[in-house]
N, C-alpha and C positions, 0 to 999 in steps of 0.2 A: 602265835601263828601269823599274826597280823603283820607284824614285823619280818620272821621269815618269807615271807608271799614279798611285802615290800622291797628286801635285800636282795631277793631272787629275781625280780623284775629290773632290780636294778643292774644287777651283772648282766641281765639279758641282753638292756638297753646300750651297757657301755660295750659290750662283746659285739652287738649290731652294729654301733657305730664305728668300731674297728675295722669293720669290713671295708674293703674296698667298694665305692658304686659302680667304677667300671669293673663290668665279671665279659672276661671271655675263657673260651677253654686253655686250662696251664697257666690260669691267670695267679695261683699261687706260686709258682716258680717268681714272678715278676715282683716289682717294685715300683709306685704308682705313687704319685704327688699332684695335688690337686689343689689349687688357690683361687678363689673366685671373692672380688669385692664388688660391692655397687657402691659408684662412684658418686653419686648425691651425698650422700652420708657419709660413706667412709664403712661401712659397714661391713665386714668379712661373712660371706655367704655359704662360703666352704673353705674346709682347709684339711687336708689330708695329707700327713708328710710333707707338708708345707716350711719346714725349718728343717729335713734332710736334704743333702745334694746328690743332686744326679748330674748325667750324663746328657748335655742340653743339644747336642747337636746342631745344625742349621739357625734353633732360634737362638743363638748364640747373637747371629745378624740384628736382633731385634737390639740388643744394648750398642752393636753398632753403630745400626743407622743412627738409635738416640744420642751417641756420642757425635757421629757428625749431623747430624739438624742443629744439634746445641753449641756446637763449637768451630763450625765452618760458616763461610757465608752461602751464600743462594748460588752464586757464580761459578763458574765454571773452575774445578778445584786441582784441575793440571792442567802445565802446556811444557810442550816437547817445542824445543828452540834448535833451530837449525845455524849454524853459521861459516862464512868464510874464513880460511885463513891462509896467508900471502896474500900478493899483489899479482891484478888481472893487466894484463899488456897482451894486444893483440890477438884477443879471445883464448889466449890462456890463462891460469889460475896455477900459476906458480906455489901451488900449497894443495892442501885438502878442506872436502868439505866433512864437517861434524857434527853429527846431532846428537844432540845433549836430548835425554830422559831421566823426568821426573816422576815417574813411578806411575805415570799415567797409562790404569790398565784397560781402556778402551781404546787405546789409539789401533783402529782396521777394525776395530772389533763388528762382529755378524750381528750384535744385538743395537747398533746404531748406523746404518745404512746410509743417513744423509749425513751423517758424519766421516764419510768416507772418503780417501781421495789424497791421503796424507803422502804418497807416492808424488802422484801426477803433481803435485804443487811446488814439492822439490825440485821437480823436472822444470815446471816453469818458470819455478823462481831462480835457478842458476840463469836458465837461457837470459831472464830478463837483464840478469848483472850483465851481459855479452859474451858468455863463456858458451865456447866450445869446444875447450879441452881442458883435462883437470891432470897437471904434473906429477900432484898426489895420491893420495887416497881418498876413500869415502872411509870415516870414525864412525864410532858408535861407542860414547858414552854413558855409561850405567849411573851417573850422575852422586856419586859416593854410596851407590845400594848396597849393598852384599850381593857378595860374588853367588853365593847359595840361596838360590830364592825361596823353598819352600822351608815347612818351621821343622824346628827338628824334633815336631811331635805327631809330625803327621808320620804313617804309616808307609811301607816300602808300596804294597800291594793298592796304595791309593797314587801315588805323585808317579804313575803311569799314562793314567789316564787323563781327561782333558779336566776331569773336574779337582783333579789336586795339581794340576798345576802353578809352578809357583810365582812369585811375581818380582818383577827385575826393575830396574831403570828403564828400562826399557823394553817393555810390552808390545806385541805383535800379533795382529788375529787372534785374539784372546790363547795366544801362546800354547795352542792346539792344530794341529792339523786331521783330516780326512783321510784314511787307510781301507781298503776292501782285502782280503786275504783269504786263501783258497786253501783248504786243508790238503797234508801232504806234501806241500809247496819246499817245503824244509828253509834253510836258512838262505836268505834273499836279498838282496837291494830291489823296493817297489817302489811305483807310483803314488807317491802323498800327494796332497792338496792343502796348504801350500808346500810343494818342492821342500824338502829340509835335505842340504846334502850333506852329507856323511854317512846318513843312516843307516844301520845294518839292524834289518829285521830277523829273529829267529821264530822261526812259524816253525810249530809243533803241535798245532790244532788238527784235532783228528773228528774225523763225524761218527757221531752219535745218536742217537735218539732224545739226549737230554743234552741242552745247550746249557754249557758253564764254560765260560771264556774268563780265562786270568790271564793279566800282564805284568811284568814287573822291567822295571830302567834305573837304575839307579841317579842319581842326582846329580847332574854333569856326563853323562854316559850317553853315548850314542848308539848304544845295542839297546835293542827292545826284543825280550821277550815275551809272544803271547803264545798262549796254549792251552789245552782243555778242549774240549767238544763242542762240536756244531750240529745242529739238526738241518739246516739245508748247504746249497754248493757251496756257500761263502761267507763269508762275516766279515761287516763292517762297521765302524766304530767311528774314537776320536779319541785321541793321543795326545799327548803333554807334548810340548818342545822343549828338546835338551837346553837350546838359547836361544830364543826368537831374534834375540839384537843382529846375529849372524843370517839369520832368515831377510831381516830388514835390511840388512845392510848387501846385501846380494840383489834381492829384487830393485833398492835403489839404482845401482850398478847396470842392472839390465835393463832398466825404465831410460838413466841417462843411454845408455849406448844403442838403444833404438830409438830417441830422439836427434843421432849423431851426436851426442857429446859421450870423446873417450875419456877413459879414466884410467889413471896408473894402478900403480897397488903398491909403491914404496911410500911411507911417512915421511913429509918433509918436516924438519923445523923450524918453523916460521912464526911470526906474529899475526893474530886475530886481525884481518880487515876490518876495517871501521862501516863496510855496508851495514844497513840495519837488518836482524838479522828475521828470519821466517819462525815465526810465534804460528804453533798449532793448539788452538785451546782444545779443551775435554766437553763434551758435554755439560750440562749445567748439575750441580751437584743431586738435587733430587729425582731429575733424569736418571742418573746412574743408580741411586739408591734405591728408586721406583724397581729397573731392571734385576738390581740386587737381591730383593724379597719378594719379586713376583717369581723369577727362575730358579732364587735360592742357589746364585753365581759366588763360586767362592771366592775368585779373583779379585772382581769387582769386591769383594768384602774385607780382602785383605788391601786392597790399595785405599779405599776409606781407612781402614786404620790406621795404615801407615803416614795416609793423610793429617794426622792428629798432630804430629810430632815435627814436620817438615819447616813450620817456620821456625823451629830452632836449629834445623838442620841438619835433623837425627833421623836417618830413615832402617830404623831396625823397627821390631815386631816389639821389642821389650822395651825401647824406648815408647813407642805409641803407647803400649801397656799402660804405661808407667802414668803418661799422663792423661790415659782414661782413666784410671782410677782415683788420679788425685781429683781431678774434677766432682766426679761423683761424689767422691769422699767431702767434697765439700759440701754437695749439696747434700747431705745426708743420708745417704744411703748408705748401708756395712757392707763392705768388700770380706769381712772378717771368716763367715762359710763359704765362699766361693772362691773357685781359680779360674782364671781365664788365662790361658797359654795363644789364640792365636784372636782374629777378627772374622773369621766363617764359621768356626765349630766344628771344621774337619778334624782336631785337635780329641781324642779318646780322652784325655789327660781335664780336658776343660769339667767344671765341678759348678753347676748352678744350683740353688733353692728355688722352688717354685716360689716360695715369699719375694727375693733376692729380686725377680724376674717380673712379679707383680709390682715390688715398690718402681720401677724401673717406668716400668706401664702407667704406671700412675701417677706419677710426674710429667709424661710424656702426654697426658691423655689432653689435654686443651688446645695442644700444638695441632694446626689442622694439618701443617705441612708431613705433620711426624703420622698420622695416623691415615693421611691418603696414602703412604706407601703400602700398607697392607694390603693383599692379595684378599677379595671376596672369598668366602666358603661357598663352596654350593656353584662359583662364577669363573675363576679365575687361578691361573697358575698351578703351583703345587698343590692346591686343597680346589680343584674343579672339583672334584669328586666328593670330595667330606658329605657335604649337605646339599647335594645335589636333589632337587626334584622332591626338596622337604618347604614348610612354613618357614624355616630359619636359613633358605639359602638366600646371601645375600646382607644378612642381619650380623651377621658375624665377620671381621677381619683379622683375619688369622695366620700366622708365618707357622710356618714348617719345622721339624726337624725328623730326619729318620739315619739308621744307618743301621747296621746289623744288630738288633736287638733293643732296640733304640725309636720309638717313638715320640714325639711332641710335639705340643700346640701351643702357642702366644698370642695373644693379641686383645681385641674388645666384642662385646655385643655392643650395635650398633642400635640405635631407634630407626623410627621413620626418615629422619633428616639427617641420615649418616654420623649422627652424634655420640661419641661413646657414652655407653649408659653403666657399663661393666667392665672390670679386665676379669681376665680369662687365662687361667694356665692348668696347664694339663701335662706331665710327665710322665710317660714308662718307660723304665729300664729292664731288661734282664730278661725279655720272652724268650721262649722257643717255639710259638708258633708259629705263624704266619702274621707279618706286619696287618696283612688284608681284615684280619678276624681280629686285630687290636682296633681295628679304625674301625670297624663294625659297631665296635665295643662304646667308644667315646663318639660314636657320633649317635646312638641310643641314650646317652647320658646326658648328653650337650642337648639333647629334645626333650629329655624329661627334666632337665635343671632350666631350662627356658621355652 
């Protein structure tokens, strides 16, 4: 009997431990992965589906940033070079001017403000050469990017809008524009901010009682459809650009010619002036990285990756890939259960371990540079809300991810002195809740586990 009572306790025990700790309602529909170590020791503190893969979304950006802290310097990790070509005689410019981009995707962007100005400095750096008429054109070179900016695993229903936007040589107001649209309105040319001309809007947005707005543009296409229901007069948004290069390259054009300097529009073929030419750097690289995991910016996150691969001179998404992984690979970590297809997570296709994601973290954890980019819980960015208004806001630095059905957490518990003490990961895949009553869930968890 003794033995029965024992054998029976123990299936209790191990059927208990099967359980998921985070329970919200339809939490058996889901699939949940859970890795916690404390870092003193080394000591695994939880692990629940910790060697399955999921669907990592956003913190995808966490092995990102890790790749560029470890592999880039401090400095500023692009610059967009402006130059002459022909010969200037009597304030003309017998040629065109051209600006070369390298994949630098803040240049105007709204999320660096004193970085701004990348217009007005072309404006004054021509006048400064003594030109006040250009024979040629104003170029716009994508600097050997791919013509197709976004990956070919993102979604139609995503690379619409501002946040699948793709990323080119040449980057422009975070390669989004500003649109208001009036149900009813049927198919339009409107007012954007910034101006994209060609644009043909198809408005098929009708009001409703329940606001669900979709849009779809295909990839090179300068028709946007958006449609679905509105609950008040209007709905406004923010939209992908079909090619910012064409946006830059126009607003140049109208900056010179209301400084009076005109500009042709035929290509001449000429020889590169030997003037020296106009160097616009990026931001400094954890600037950008900072902005990257506080807003959970996909762009910003592809142009860090593509950053990886550049001084060999390879600016594809599979080249970058190629040499995140060897890297890693070196340092020891198995790439062998994961895929990674882009450098945001906007990617359905991307396949992490919560293990995968903690060994990651835990290499990372001494870098002070790698762990002040994380977003406060409780404080700051995408997770203000998580641990807001608990003992543990604040204690916790944690990157994001969500998407339809799709939640996750990354990052460390912090001590008193901002010091990682723990990493921290946390995946679910497959609800059909509401995301709201999953994050109820794991932030009940995350207070009972510390």
């Amino acid at each position: 009997m003794k033995h029965l009572i024992a054998y029976l306790f123990l299936c209790f025990a191990l059927c208990a431990g099967a359980a998921s700790p985070i329970v919200f309602k339809g939490d058996e529909a889901a699939f949940e992965g859970i890795y916690v170590m404390e870092l003193a020791s080394g000591k695994c503190l939880k692990s629940y589906n910790a060697e399955k893969a999921f669907t990592p979304a956003s913190v995808t950006k966490c092995l990102t940033a890790a790749s560029a802290v470890r592999m880039l310097g401090k400095d500023s990790p692009f610059t967009t070079v402006v130059t002459l070509h022909g010969e200037i005689a009597d304030g003309v410019l017998s040629g065109n001017v051209v600006v070369h981009g390298f994949g630098d995707p803040t240049l105007e962007s709204g999320s660096f403000p004193s970085n701004k100005g990348f217009v007005n400095d072309i404006v004054a750096w021509v006048r400064q050469q003594g030109i006040d008429s250009i024979a040629g054109e104003v170029l716009v070179d994508n600097g050997g990017f791919p013509e197709i900016g976004v990956s070919p695993y993102w979604l139609l229903e995503d690379i619409a809008w501002e946040y699948g936007a793709g990323l080119y040589g040449l980057n422009y107001k975070d390669n989004s524009f500003s649109m208001r649209l009036y149900p009813g309105d049927g198919s339009t040319g409107v007012d954007t901010t910034p101006a994209v001309p060609g644009l043909e809007v198809v408005n098929s947005l009708r009001s409703g009682s329940k606001g669900d707005v979709m849009a779809m543009r295909g990839e090179g296409s300068y028709i946007l459809n958006v449609y679905g229901t509105v609950r008040g007069e209007s709905y406004a948004s923010r939209y992908s650009m079909p090619y910012p290069d064409f946006v830059l390259r126009d607003e140049i054009v109208d900056a010179l010619g209301s400084a009076g300097i005109g500009c042709g529009n035929e290509f001449m073929e000429v020889k590169v002036n030997g003037i020296t030419p106009l160097r616009h750097k990026s931001p400094l690289r954890d600037e950008i990285l900072r902005v990257m995991m506080l807003k959970s910016n996909n762009l910003f996150a592809e142009g860090m990756l593509r950053s990886l691969s550049s001084a060999k001179g390879l600016h594809t998404a599979d080249a970058a890939l190629e040499v995140q992984s060897d890297y890693w690979k070196g340092e020891g970590v198995d790439f062998s259960s994961i895929k990674v297809c882009d450098g945001s997570g906007l990617a359905r296709t991307n396949r992490f371990t919560p293990k995968f994601l903690g060994d990651i973290l835990a290499k990372m954890s001494s870098d002070k540079d790698y762990v002040s980019l994380f977003p406060l819980a409780g404080k700051e960015g995408t997770v203000r809300s998580l641990l807001a208004d608990t003992r543990l806001a604040g204690r916790l630095a944690l990157k994001s991810g969500s998407m339809n059905g799709v939640l996750c957490y990354a990052g460390y518990k912090l001590d008193a002195s901002r010091r990682p003490t723990h990493v921290v990961v946390i995946m679910v895949n497959g609800f059909n809740c509401r995301a709201a009553d999953v994050r109820v869930a794991i932030r009940k968890y995350l207070l009972t586990l510390f």
